[in-house]
C-alpha positions in Angstrom: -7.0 93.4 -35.6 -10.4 93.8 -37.7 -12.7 91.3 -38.2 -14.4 91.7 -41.8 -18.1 90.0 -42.3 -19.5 90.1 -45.9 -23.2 89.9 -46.3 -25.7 90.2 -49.6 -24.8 87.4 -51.8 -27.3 85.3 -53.5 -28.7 83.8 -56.7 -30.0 86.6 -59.2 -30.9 86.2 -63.1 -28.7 88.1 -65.4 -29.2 91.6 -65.8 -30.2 91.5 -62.4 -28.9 93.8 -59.3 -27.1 93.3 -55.7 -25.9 94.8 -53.0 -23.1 93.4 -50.4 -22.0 95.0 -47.5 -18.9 94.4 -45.6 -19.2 95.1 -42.1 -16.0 95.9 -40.1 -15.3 95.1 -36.2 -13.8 98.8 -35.9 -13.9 102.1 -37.5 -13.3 102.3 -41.3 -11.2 105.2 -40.7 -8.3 103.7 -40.1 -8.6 101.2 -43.4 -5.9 102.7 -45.8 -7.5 100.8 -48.3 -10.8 98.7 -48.4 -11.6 96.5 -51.4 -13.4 93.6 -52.6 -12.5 90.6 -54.9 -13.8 87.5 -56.3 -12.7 84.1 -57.1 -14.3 82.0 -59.7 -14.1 78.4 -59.6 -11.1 77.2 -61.4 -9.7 80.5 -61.6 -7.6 83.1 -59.4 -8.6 85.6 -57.0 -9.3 89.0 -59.0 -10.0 92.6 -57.5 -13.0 93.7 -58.3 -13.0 97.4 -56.9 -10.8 99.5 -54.4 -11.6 102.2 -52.4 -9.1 104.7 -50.1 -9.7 106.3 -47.1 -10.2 109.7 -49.2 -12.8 108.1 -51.0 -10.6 107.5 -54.8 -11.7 104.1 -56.5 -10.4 101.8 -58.9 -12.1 99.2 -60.8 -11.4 96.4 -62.8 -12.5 96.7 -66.7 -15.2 93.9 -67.0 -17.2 95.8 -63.7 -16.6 99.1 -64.6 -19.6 101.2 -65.5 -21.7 98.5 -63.9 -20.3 98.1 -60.1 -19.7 100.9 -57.8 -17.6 100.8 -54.8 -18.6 103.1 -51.3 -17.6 103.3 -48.0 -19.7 104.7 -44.9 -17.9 105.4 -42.0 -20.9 105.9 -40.3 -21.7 102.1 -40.2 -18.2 100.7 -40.5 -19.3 99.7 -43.9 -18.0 98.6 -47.2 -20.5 98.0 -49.9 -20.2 97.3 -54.1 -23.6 98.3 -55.4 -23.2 94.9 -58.9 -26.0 96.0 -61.5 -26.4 94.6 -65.1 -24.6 91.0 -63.4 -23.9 88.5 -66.1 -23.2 85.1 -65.4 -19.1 85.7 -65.9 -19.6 87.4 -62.6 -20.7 84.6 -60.8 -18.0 84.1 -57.9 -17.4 84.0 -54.2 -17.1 87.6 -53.2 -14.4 88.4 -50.5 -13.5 91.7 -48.5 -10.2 93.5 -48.1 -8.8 95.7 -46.2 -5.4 97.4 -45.6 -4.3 99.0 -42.6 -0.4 100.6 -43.0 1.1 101.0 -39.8 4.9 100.7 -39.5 4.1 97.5 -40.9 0.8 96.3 -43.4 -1.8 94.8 -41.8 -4.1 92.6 -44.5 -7.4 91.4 -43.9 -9.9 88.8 -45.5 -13.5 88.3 -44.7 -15.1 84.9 -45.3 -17.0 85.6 -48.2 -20.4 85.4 -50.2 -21.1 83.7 -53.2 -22.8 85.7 -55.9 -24.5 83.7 -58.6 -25.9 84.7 -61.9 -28.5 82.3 -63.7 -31.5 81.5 -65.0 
């Protein structure tokens, strides 16, 4: 079991920056795969950005160049660095992470909401 606690969310104007963390109950070394999506209202669940355990990411076209993905296994952290946010980003932000065993483990954190206005 992990437990998975996002943090960081808020209301910022476009163009703006933030910074959420996902904080995880046990060491991030044994996440195969950490990652964080969004879900608009209306709409369905999207990733947003992946990250291994040897550090390769992956990130969806409409964040990429603007979002960056990094783990520190140090703090038993997950964090996506969002700058130039535009109001399309507006979403409630949700942790992931994959543990592969002889079976897959997936886990969800509660998630933040992330909104962009003026």
């Amino acid at each position: 079991q992990v437990q998975l606690v996002e943090s960081g969310g808020g209301l910022v104007q476009p163009g703006g920056s933030l910074r959420l963390s996902c904080a995880a109950s046990r060491s991030i070394f044994s996440i195969n795969v950490a990652g964080w999506y969004r879900q608009a209202p209306g709409k369905e669940r999207e990733l947003v950005a992946t990250i291994t355990s040897s550090g390769s990411t992956n990130y969806v076209d409409s964040v990429k160049g603007r979002f960056t993905i990094s783990r520190d296994n140090a703090k038993n952290t997950v964090d996506l660095q969002m700058n130039s946010l535009k109001p399309e980003d507006t979403a409630v932000y949700y942790c992931n992470a994959i543990i592969r065993t002889s079976v897959v483990h997936i886990y969800w954190g509660q998630g933040t909401q992330v909104t962009v206005s003026s």
